[in-house]
C-alpha angles and dihedrals in degrees: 000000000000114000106247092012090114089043092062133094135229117242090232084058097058121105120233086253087050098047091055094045094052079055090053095053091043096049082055088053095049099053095059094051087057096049083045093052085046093054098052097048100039097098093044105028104029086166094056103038077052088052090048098045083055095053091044082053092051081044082056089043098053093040081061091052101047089048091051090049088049100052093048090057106024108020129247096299108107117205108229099245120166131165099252082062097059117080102237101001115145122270127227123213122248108278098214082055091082100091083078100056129107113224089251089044083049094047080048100054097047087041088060095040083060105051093041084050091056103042080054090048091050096050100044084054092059089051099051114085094187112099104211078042088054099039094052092044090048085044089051091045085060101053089040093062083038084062093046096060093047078048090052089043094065088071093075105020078064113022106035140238110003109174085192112122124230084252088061107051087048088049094045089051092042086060093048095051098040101040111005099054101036085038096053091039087061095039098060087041091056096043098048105028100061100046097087096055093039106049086037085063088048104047090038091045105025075206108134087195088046091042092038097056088037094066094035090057087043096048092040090053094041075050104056102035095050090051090047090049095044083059102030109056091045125038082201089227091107102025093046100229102121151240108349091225098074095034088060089045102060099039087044089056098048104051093053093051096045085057092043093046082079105033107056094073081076093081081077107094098207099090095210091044090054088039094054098036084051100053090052095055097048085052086058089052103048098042088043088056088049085055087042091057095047093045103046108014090040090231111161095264087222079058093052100038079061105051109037097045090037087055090037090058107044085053100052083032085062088041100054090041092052092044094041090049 
């Protein structure tokens, strides 16, 4: 289960005080990713940090706005709303995580912040039956996906020529968002997961069937529950990743196969063969999901390398140690 999941509310269940306080809180956010973008590109793309000051100044602009709204319907009292309290919104990344952003993943990121802003925007408005409330939210959806086309500017003002379409790119970060980022996140569960329990029972039984349906009920169940999770904890309309479905989908399938990946040598009925076939096997997955996470999600592969075999190690480390013992 994921810690706080139980503890957060479901945007249908907010209050109108409460939706305008959560914009509040997000437009705060905003702003300082801006000012952090603009930070970061200010010696190299004047032009851009100054785009992006100017966009933290409209965040400011729109937070005004939504206060002054607030105290002339609720009073001066705030509820303390924040995404993380709210079941499927949209998540923002770490600002002090920009030093790591390219200029077009840059262009990306803010792209994304203000689609997702103005679909919020847009359903909060539905669900506002004040008309001053519903005026100012549909007013606010508007600039936001004015934002979103200046941010998807930047792409060819910097980097040149792109004969992508703006479909494209949408569809390109859609895929990203719906099957790349579910489906890696199963993969590396799968594939590191299940190493301990599978390579125990083969160290402690030195039996490749017992091994062998070991690792299949423990890659079928890591499958299952992490599909289930993927749909079940976001329903994808705020954040903008998709149906669940597919997201589940895609999350479900790969962590079966990453733990099958290395349990299927155990058909072979020579222990060492299947256990050396096996480990070989785990070293392609591991090192596959490092090049994943460098190709799609953009992570140094160095990074990466680090963190996924490390991780990969200590865990079949445990399981042979356990196994052995």
């Amino acid at each position: 289960m994921i810690p706080g999941f139980t503890s957060r509310r479901r945007f249908s269940d907010l209050s109108e005080p409460e939706v305008l306080a959560l914009a509040i809180s997000s437009e705060e956010d905003d702003a300082q990713i801006y000012r952090s973008y603009a930070q970061r590109l200010r010696a190299d793309y004047p032009a851009s940090a100054a785009m992006f000051d100017d966009m933290a100044a409209e965040e400011d602009g729109h937070r005004q706005r939504l206060i002054a709204r607030f105290r002339a319907r609720f009073g001066e009292v705030i509820p303390l709303i924040r995404r993380e309290h709210v079941a499927g919104y949209y998540a923002r990344r770490p600002v002090w995580l920009v030093q790591n952003l390219s200029l077009e993943t840059i262009r990306g990121e803010a792209a994304a912040m203000e689609a997702q802003a103005g679909a919020f925007y847009l359903r909060a408005a539905r669900a506002t039956t004040d008309a001053e409330t519903r005026k100012l939210l549909g007013d606010l959806a508007a600039a936001e996906i004015g934002h979103q086309r200046i941010a998807e500017g930047l792409e060819t003002q910097h980097l040149g020529g792109d004969d992508k379409t703006d479909e494209d790119r949408a569809a390109h970060r859609q895929f990203i968002l719906t099957w790349v980022q579910p489906g890696l996140a199963g993969l590396m569960d799968g594939s590191v997961s299940t190493l301990a329990p599978i390579f125990a029972t083969a160290f402690a039984t030195q039996n490749t069937w017992t091994t062998f349906l070991v690792g299949a009920a423990a890659s079928v169940g890591a499958g299952i529950s992490m599909g289930f999770t993927e749909a079940a904890h976001d329903d994808g309309v705020l954040s903008g990743r998709g149906s669940p479905f597919k997201r589940g989908l895609a999350s479900g399938v790969m962590t079966t196969l990453g733990g099958m990946g290395h349990a299927l040598p155990y058909l072979i009925p020579d222990f060492w063969t299947a256990t050396t076939i096996a480990m070989v096997v785990v070293f392609v997955e591991l090192w596959a999901i490092a090049w994943i996470q460098n190709k799609f999600m953009e992570t140094p592969f160095l990074r990466a390398a680090l963190q996924v075999v490390l991780g990969g190690a200590l865990v079949f480390a445990a399981g042979v140690l356990i196994g052995g013992g």
